[in-house]
N, CA, C and O atoms as a DFTB+ gen file, in Angstrom:
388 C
 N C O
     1  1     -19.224       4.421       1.106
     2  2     -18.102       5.223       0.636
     3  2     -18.640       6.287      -0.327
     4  3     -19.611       5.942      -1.001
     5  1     -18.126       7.621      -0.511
     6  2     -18.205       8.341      -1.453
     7  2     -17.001       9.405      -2.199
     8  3     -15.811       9.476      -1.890
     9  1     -17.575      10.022      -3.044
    10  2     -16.295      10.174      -3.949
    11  2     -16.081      11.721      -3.631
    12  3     -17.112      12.390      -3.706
    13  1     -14.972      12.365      -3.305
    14  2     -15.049      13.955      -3.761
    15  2     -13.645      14.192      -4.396
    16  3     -12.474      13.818      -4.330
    17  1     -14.870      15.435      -5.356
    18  2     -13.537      15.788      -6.519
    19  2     -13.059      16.700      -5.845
    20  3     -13.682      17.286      -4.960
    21  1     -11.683      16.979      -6.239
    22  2     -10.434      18.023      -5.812
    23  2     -10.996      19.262      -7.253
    24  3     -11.506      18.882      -8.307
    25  1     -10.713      20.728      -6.881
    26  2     -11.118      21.579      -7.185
    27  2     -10.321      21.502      -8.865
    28  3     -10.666      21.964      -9.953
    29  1      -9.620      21.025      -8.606
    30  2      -9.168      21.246     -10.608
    31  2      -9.531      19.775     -10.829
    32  3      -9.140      19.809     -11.996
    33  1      -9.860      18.785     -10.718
    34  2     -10.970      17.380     -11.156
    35  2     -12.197      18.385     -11.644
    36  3     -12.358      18.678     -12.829
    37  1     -12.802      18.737     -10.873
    38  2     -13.935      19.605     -11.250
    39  2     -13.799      20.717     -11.580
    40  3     -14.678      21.502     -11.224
    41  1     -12.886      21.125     -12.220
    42  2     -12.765      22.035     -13.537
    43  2     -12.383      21.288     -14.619
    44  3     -12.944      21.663     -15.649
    45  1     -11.419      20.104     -14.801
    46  2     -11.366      19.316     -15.938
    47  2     -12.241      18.728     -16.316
    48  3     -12.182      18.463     -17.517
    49  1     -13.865      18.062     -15.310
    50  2     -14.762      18.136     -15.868
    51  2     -15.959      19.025     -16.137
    52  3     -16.920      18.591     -16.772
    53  1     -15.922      20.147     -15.708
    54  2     -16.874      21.210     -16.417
    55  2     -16.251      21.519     -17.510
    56  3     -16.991      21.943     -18.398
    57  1     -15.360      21.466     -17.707
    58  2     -14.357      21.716     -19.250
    59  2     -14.643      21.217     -20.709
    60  3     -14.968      21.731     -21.779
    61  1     -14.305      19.702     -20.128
    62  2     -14.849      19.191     -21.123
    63  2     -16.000      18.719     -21.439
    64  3     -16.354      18.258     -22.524
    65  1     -16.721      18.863     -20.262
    66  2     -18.928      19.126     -20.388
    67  2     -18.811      20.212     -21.551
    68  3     -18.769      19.723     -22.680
    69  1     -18.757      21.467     -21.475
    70  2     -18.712      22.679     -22.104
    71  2     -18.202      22.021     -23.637
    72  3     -18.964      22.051     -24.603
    73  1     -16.790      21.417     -23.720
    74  2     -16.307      21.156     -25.014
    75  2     -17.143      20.242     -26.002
    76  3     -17.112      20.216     -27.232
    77  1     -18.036      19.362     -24.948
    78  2     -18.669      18.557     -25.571
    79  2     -19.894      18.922     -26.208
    80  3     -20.349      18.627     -27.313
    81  1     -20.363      19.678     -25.208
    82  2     -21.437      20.614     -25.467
    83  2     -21.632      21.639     -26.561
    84  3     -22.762      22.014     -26.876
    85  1     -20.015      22.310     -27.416
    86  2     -19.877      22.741     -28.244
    87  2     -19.861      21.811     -29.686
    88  3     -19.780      22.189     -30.855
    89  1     -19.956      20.649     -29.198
    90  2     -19.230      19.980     -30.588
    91  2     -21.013      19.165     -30.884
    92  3     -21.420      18.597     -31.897
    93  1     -21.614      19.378     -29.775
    94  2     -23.502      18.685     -30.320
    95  2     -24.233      18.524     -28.841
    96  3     -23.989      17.775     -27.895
    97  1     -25.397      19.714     -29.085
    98  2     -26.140      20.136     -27.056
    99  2     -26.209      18.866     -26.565
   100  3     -26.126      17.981     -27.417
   101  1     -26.321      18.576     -25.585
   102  2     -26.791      16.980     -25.001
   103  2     -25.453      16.459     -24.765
   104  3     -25.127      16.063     -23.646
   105  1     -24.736      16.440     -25.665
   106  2     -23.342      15.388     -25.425
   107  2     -22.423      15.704     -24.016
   108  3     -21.851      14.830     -23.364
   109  1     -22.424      17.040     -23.731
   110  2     -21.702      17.176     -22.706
   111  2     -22.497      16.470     -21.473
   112  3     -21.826      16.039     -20.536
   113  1     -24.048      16.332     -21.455
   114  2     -24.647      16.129     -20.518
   115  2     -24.458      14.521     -20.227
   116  3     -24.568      14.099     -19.075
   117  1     -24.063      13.333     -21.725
   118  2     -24.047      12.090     -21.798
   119  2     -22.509      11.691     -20.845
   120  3     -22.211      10.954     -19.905
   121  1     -21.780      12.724     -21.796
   122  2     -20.378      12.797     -21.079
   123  2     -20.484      12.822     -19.510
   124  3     -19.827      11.930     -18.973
   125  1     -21.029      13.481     -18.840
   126  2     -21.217      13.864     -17.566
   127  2     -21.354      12.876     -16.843
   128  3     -20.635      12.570     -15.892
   129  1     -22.891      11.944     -17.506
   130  2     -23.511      10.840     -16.874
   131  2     -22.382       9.331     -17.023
   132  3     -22.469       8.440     -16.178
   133  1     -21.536       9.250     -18.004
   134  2     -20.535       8.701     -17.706
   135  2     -19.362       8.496     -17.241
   136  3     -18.674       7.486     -17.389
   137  1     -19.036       9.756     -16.485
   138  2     -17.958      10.331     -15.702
   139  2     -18.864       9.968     -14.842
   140  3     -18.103      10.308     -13.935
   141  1     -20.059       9.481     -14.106
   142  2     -20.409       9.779     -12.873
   143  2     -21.080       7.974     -12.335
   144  3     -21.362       7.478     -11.243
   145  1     -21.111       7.353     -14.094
   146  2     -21.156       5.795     -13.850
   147  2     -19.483       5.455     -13.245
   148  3     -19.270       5.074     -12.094
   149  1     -18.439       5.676     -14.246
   150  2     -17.192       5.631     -13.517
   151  2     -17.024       5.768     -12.680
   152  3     -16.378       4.880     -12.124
   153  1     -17.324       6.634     -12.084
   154  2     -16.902       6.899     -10.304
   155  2     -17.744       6.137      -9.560
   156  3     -17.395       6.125      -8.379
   157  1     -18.892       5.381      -9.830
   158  2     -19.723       4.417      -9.085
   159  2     -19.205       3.285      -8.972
   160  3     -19.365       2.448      -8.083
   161  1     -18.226       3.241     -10.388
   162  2     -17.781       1.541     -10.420
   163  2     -16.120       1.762      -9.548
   164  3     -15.400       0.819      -9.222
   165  1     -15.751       3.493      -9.270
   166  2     -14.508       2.977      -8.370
   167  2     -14.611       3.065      -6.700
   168  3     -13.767       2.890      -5.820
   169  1     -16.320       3.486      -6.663
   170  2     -16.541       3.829      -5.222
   171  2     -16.916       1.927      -5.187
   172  3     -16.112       1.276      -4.520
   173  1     -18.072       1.128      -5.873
   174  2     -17.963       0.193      -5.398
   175  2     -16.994      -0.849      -5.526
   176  3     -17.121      -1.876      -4.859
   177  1     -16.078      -0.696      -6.282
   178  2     -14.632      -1.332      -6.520
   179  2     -13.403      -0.648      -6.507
   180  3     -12.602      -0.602      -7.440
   181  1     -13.329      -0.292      -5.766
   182  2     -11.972       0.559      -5.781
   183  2     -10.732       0.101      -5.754
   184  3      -9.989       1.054      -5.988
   185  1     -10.194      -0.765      -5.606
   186  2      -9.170      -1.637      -6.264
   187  2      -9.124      -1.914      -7.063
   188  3      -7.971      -1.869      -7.494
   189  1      -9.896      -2.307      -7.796
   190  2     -10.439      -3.191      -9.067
   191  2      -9.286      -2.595     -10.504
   192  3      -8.620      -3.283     -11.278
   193  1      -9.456      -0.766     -10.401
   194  2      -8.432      -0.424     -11.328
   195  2      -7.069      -0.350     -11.441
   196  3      -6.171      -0.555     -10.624
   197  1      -7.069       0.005     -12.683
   198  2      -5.313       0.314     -13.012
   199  2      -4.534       1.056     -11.950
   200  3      -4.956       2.054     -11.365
   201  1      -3.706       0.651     -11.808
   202  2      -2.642       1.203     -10.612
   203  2      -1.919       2.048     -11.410
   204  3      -1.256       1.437     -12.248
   205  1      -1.797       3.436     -11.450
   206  2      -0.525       4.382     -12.475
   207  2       0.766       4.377     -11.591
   208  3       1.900       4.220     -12.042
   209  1       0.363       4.623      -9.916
   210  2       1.695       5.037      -9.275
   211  2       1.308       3.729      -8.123
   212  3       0.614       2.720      -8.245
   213  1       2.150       4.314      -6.927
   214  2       2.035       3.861      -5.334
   215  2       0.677       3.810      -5.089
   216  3       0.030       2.796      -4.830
   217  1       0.144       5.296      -5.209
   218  2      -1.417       5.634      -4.561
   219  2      -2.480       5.772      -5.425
   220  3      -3.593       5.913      -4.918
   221  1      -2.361       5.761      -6.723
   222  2      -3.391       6.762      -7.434
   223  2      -3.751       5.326      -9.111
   224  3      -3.047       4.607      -9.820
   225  1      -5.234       5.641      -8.972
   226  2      -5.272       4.548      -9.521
   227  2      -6.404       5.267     -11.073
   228  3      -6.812       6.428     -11.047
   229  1      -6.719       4.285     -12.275
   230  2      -7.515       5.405     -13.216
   231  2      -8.628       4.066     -13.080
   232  3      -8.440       2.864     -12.895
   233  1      -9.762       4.824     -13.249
   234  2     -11.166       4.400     -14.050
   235  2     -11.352       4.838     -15.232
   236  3     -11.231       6.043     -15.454
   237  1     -11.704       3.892     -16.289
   238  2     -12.445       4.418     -17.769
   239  2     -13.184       4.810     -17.788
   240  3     -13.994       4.445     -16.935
   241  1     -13.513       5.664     -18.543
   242  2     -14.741       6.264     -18.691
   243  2     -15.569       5.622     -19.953
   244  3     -15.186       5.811     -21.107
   245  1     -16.524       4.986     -19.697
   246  2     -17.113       4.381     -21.546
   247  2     -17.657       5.437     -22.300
   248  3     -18.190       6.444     -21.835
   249  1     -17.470       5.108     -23.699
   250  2     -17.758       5.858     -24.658
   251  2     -16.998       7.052     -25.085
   252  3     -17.056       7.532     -26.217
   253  1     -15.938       7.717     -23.638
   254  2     -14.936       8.674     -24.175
   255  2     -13.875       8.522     -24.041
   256  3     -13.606       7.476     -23.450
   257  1     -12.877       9.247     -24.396
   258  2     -11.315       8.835     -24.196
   259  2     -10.876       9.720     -22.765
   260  3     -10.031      10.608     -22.655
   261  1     -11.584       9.256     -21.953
   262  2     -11.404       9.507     -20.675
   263  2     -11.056       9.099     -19.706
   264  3     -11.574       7.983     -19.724
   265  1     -10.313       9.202     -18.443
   266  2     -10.188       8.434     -16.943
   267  2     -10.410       9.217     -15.796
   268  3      -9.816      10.260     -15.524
   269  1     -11.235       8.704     -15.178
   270  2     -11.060       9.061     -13.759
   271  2      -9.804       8.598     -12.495
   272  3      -9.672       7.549     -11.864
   273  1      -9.197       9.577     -12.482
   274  2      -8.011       9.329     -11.825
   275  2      -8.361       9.554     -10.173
   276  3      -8.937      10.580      -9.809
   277  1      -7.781       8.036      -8.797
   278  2      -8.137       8.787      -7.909
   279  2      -7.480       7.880      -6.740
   280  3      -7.092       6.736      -6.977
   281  1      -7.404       8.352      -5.725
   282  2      -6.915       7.534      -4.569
   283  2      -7.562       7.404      -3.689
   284  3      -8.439       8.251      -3.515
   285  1      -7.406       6.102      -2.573
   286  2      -8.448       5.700      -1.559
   287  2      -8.045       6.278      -0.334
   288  3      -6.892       6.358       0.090
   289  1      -8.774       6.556       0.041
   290  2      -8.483       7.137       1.673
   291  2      -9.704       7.011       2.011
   292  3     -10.718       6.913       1.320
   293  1      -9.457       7.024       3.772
   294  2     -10.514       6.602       4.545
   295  2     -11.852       6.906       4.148
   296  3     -12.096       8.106       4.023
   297  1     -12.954       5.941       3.876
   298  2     -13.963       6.476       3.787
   299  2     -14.620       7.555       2.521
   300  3     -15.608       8.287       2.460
   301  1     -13.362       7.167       1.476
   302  2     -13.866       8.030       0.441
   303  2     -12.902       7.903      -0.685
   304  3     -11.717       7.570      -0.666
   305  1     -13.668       8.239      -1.659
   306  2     -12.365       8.166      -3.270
   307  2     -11.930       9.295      -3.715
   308  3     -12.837      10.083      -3.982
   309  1     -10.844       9.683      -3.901
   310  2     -10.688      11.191      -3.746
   311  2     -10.312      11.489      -5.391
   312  3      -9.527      10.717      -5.942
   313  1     -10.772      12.387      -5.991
   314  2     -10.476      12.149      -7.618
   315  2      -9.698      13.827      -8.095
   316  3     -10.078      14.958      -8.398
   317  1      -8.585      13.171      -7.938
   318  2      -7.541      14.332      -8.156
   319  2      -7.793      14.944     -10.083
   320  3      -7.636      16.040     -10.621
   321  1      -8.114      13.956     -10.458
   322  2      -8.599      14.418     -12.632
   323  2      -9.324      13.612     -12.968
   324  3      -9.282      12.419     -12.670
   325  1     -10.098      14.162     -13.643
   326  2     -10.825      13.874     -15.098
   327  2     -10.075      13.936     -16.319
   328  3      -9.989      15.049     -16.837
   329  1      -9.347      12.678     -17.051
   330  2      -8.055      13.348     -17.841
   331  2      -8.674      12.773     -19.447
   332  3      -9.308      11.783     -19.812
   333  1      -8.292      13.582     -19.901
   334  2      -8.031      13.048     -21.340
   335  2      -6.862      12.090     -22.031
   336  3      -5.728      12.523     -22.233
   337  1      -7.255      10.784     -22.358
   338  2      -6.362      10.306     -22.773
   339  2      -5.534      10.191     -23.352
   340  3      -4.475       9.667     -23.006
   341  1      -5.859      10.751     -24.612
   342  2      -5.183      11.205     -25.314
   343  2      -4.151      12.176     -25.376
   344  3      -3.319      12.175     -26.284
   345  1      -4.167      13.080     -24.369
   346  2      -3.245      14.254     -24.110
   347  2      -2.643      14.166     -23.427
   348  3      -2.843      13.110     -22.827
   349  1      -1.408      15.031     -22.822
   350  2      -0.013      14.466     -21.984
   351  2      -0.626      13.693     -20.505
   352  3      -1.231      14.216     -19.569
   353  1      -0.244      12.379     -20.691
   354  2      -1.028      11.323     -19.586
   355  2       0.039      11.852     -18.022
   356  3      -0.039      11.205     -16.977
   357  1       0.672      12.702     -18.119
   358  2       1.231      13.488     -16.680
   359  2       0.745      14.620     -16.409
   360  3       1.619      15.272     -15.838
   361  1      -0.290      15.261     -16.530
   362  2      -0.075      16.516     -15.782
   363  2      -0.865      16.391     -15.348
   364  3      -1.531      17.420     -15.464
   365  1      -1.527      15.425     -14.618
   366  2      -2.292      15.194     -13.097
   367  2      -0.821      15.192     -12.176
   368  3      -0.845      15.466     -10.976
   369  1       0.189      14.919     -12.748
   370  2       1.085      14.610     -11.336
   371  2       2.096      15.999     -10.606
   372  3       2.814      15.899      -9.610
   373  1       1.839      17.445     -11.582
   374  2       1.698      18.695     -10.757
   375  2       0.893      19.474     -10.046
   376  3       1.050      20.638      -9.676
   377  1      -0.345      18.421      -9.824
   378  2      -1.235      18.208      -8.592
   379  2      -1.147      17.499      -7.278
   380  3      -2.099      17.503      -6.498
   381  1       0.094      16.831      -6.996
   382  2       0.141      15.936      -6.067
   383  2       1.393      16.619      -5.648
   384  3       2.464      16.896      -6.188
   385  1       0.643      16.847      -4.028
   386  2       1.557      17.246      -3.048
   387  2       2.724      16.610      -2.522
   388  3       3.386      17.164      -1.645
């Protein structure tokens, strides 16, 4: 199985690479590498997480206040956001068709 991000997933995480990257060099790059353990643990468990709706489920991200948000379909994990937790926990859902 593998994972592909939807075109604003991968702008919410070059985003906050960049933000992290402003706040001390390297960090956005740590950030990165744990957005990318997350998505390993929902490609080899993909059930395993939190259910938000019907279809769409979050992974943690360790060390940030982050989730990988995403749904299963054939043959792949599809990751509609990279969200911040802290901030309005809906506006991944004016992404869904």
């Amino acid at each position: 199985m593998k994972a592909v991000l939807d075109q604003q997933a991968e702008y919410d995480l070059c985003d906050a690479i960049d933000q992290y990257d402003k706040k001390s060099m390297g960090l956005g790059r740590e950030f990165a590498l744990e957005v990318r353990r997350a998505i390993d643990r929902a490609i080899s468990m993909p059930e395993a997480w939190q259910l938000l709706d019907d279809k769409f489920r979050r992974v943690l991200v360790n060390r940030f206040p982050y989730g990988v948000l995403y749904s299963i379909e054939p043959d792949l994990i599809y990751i509609i956001a990279v969200m911040h937790l802290h901030r309005d926990p809906d506006y991944w859902r004016d992404r869904i068709s």
